[in-house]
FITI-350377 format. One line per field, with one value per residue (C-alpha): residue number from 1; x, y, z. Coordinates in pm, whole numbers. Example, Ala and Ser with C-alpha at 12.3 -4.5 7.8 and 13.67 -1.06 7.14 Angstrom:
<recs>
n	(1, 2);
xx	(1230, 1367);
yy	(-450, -106);
zz	(780, 714);
</recs>
This chain:
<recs>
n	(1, 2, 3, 4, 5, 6, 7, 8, 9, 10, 11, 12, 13, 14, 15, 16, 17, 18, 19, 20, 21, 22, 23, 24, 25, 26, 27, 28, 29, 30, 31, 32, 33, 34, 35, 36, 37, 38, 39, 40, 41, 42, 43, 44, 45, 46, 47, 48, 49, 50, 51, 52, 53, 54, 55, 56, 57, 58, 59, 60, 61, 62, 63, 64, 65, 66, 67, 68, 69, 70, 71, 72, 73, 74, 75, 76, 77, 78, 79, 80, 81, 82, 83, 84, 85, 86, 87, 88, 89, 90, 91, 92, 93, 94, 95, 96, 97, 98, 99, 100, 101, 102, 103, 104, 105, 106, 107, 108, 109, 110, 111, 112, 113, 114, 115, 116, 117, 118, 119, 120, 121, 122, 123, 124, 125, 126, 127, 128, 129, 130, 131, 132, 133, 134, 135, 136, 137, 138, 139, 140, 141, 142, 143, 144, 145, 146, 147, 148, 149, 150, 151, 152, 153, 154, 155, 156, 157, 158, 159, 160, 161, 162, 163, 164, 165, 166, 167, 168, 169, 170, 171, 172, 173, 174, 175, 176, 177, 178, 179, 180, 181, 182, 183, 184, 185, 186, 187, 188, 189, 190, 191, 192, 193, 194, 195, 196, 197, 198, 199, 200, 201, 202, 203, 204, 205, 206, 207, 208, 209, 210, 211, 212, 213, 214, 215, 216, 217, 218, 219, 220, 221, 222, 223, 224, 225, 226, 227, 228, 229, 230, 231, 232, 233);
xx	(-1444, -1290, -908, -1012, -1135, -781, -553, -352, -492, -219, 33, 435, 550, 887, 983, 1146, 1442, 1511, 1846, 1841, 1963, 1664, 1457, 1635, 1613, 1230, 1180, 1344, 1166, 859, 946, 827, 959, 752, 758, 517, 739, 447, 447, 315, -61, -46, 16, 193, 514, 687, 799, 1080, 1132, 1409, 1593, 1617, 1833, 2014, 2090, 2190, 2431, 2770, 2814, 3049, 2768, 2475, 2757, 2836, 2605, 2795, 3063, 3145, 3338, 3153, 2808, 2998, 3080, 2676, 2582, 2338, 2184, 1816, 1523, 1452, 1734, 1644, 1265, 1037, 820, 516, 450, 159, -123, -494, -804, -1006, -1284, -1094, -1172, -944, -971, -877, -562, -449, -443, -250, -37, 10, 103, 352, 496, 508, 501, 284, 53, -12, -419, -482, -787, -919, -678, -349, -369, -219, -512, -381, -66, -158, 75, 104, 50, -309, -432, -329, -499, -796, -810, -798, -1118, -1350, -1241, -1345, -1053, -874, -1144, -1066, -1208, -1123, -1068, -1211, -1143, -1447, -1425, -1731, -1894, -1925, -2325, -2595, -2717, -2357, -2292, -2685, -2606, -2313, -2445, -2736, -2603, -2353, -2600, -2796, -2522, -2538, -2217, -2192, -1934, -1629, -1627, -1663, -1456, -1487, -1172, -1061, -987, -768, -962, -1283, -1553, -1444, -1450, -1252, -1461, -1347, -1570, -1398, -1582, -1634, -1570, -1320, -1489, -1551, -1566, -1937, -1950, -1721, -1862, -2197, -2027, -1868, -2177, -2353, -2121, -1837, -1465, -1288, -901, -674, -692, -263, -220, -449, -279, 68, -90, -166, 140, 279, 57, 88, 483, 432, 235, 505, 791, 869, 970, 813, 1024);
yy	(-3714, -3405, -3268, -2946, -3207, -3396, -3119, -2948, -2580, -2445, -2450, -2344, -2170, -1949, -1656, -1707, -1483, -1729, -1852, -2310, -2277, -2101, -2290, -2648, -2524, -2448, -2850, -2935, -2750, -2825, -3202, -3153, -3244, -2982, -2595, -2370, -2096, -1798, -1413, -1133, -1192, -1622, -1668, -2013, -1958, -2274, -2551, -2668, -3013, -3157, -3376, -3018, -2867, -3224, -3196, -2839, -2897, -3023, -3368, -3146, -2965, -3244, -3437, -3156, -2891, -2724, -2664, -2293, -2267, -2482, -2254, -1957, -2000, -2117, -1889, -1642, -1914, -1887, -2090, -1914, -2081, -2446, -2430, -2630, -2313, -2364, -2659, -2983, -2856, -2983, -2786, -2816, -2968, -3267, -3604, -3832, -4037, -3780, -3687, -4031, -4071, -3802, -3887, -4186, -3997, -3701, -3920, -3631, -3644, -3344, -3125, -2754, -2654, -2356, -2222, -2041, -1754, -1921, -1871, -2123, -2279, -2586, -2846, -3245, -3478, -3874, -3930, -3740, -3906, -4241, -4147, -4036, -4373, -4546, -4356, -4408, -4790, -4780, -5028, -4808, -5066, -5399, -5677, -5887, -5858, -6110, -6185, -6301, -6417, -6356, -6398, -6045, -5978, -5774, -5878, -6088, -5781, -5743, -6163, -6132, -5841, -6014, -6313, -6144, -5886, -6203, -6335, -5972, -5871, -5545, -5373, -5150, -5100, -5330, -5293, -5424, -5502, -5581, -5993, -6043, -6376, -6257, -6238, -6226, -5915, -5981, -5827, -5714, -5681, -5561, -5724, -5550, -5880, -6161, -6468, -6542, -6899, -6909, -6648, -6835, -7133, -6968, -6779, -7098, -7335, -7044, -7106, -6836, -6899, -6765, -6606, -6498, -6108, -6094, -6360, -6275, -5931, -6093, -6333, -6010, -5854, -6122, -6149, -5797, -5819, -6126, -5905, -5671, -5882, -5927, -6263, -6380, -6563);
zz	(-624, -715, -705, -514, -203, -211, -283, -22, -28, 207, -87, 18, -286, -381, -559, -908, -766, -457, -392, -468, -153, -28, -199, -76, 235, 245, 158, 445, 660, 546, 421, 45, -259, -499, -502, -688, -824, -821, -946, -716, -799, -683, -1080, -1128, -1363, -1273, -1042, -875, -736, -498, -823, -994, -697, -670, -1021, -1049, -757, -748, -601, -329, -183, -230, -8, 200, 202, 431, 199, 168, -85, -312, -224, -299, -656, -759, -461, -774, -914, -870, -896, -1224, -1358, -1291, -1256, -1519, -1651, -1754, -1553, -1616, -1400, -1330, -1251, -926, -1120, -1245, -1124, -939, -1217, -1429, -1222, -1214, -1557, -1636, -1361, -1591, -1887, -1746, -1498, -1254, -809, -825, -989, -926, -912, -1090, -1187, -1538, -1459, -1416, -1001, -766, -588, -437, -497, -564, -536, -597, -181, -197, -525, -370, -45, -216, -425, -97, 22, -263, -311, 109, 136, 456, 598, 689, 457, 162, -204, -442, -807, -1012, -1360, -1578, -1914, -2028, -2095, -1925, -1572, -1441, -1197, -1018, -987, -827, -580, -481, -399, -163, -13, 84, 263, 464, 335, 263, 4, 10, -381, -663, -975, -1318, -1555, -1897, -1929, -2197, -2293, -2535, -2407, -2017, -1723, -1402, -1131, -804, -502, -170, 90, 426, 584, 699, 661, 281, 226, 279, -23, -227, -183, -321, -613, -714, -739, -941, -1222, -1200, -1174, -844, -929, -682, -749, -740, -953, -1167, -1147, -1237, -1539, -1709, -1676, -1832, -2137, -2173, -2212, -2443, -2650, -2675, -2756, -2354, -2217, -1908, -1605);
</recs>
């Protein structure tokens, strides 16, 4: 899936020569946290977010907004002033995956879409990437998540899907992760059904180990902080 299917096209933007105030105001109306700062032409030169008018504000008018006399004396600062130029943006050809992981790295709510140019073409934010996660794992359906611990060599994954399509089970997603043991892949199936213990019943006479996907979640959190010098409770 790409970012130019989950990105808000309808983007609210604001001039670099805006008032905060103007600009503070426009969130609220419109309930965002992120605004494009855009030239004439739709050219991104920056963005503003809500913590950059919260922190360019004195705690008097964050408390009070209607406080006059505090607005007056900031009253010509602009968004120019405050805005992040040059801003981390993603193309409308990148993946989801893609997004995410740079969402990973920059540690960013939201990026801009722009295409070859340097033109605003959309606004993505954490909400839509999570959303659009949601859709291709098909988990906005009901069913169940299962943890599968297997030896990692050719053919473990057509096992495990035939022996649940024979049960007429029929799949959300399946995932496959990194085991820190050698050797090992966790697998994740979402099932597209309630009533698993027929299935694990079947997965655990054919040999493979059954986790319980959030514990198995937390164990590696905690061997990862071992592994850098963490202590686990």
């Amino acid at each position: 899936m790409f970012v130019s299917k989950s990105m808000t096209s309808n983007v609210i933007t604001v001039d670099k020569d805006a008032s905060i105030f103007d600009a503070k105001d426009k969130m609220a109306a419109y309930c965002i946290r992120h605004l494009p700062v855009v030239e004439a032409d739709n050219r991104l030169i920056g963005i503003i977010t809500d913590r950059d008018i919260r922190s360019a504000l004195p705690s008097a008018v964050v408390h009070d907004y209607e406080n006059c006399k505090e607005k007056e004396k900031i009253s010509d600062l602009k968004v120019k002033d405050i805005m992040t130029i040059n801003p981390v943006t993603v193309s409308p050809s990148y993946t989801i995956q893609d997004a995410l992981l740079l969402l990973l790295q920059t540690k960013v709510g939201a990026f801009p879409v722009v295409d070859d140019k340097g033109k605003l073409k959309g606004i993505i934010s954490v909400d839509d990437l999570l959303r659009a996660f949601v859709n291709v794992l098909g988990i906005g359906e009901p069913g169940t998540l299962l943890c599968i611990l297997v030896e990692e060599k050719i053919g473990q994954m057509k096992k495990i899907v035939d022996a649940i399509t024979e049960e007429n089970v029929s799949f959300g997603s399946i995932l496959v992760a990194r085991y820190w043991d050698e050797g090992k892949r966790a697998v994740f199936p979402y099932l597209l059904t309630q009533n698993i213990s027929p299935i694990k019943k079947k997965l655990q006479k054919m040999g493979y180990t059954l986790l319980d996907p959030m514990e198995w979640y937390m164990d590696q959190i905690n061997i990862e902080k071992k592994g850098k010098g963490g202590k686990s409770k």
